[in-house]
Residue frames as qw, qx, qy, qz and C-alpha x, y, z in Angstrom:
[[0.516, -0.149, 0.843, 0.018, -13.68, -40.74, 4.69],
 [0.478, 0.334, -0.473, -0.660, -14.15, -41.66, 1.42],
 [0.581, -0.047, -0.806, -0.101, -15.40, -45.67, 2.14],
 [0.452, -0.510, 0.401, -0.612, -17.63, -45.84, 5.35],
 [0.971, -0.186, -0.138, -0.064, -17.92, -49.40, 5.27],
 [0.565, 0.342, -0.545, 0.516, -14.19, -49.13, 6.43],
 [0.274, -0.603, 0.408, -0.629, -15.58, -48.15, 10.03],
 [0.875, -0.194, 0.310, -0.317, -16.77, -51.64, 10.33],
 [0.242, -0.345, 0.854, 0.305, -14.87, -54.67, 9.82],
 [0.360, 0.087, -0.748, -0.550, -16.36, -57.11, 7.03],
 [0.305, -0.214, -0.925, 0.075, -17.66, -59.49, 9.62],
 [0.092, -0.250, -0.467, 0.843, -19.57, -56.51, 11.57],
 [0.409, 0.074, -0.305, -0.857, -21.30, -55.08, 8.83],
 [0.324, -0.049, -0.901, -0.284, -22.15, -58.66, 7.69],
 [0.254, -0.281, -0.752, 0.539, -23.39, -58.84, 11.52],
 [0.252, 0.400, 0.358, -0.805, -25.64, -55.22, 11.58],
 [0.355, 0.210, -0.519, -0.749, -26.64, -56.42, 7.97],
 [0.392, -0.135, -0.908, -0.060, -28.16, -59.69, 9.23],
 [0.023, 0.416, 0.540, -0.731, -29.63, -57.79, 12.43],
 [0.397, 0.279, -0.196, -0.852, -31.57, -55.33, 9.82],
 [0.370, -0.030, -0.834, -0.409, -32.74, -58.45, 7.47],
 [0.275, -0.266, -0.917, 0.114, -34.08, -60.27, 10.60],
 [0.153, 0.491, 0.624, -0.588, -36.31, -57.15, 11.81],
 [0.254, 0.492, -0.027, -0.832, -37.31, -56.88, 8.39],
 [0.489, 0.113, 0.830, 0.243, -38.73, -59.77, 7.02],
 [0.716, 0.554, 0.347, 0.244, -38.94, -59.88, 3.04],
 [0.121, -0.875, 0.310, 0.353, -36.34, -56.95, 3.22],
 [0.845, 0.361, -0.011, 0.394, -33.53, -58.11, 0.42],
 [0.779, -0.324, -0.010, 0.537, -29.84, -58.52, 1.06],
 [0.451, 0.198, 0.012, 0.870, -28.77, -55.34, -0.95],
 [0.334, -0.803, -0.141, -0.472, -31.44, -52.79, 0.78],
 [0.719, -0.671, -0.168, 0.066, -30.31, -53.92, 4.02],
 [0.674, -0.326, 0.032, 0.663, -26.95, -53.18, 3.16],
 [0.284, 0.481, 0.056, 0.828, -27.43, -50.20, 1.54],
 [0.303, -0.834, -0.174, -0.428, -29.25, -49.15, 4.57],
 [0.725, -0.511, -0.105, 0.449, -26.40, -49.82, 6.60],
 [0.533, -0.001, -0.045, 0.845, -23.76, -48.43, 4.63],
 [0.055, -0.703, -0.259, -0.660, -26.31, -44.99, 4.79],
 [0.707, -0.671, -0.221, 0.031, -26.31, -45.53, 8.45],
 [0.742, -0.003, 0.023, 0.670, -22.29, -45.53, 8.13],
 [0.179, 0.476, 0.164, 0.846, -22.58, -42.08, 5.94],
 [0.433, -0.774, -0.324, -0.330, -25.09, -40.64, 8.97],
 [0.886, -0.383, -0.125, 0.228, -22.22, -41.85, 11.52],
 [0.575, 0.120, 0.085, 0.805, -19.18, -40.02, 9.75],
 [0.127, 0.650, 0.258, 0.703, -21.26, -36.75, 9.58],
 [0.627, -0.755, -0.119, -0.151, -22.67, -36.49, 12.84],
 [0.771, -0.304, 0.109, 0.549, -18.41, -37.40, 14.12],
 [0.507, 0.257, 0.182, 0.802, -17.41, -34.74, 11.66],
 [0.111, -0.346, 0.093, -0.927, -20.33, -31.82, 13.09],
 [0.433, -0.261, -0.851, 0.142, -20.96, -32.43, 16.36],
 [0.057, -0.291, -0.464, 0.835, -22.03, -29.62, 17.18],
 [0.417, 0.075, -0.167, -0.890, -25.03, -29.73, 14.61],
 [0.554, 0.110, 0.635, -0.528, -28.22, -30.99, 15.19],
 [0.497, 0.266, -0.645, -0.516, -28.95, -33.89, 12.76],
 [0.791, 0.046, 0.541, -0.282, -31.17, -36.97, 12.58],
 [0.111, 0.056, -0.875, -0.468, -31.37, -39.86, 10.00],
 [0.563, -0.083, -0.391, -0.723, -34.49, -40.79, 8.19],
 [0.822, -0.345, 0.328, -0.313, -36.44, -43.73, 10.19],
 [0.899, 0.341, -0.275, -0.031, -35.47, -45.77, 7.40],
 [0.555, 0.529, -0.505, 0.397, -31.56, -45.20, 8.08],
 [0.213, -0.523, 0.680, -0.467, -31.79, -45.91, 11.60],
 [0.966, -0.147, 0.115, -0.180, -32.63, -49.10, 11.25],
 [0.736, 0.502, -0.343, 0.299, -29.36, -49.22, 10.09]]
């Protein structure tokens, strides 16, 4: 997938970006979305080898 923010609609992201902001207060609006769309890139790998054993950083699961 060459665009993971295509797994979410616009209004979704918008939606796990606002969720991130609010348990991270002074967080700014483009960290939070870049820690989604890393969250996205964690999401596509783990669906693409599921049979290997991977985590994301703490950071990216707040995403």
């Amino acid at each position: 997938m060459n665009d993971v923010r295509e797994l979410l609609t616009p209004a979704a992201f918008g939606g796990v970006v606002a969720t991130v902001l609010d348990n991270n207060p002074g967080m700014d609006e483009p960290m939070a979305a870049r820690i989604v769309t890393e969250a996205l890139k964690f999401v596509d790998a783990a669906a693409k080898f599921p049979t290997m054993k991977i985590a994301p950083s703490q950071v990216v699961d707040e995403g």
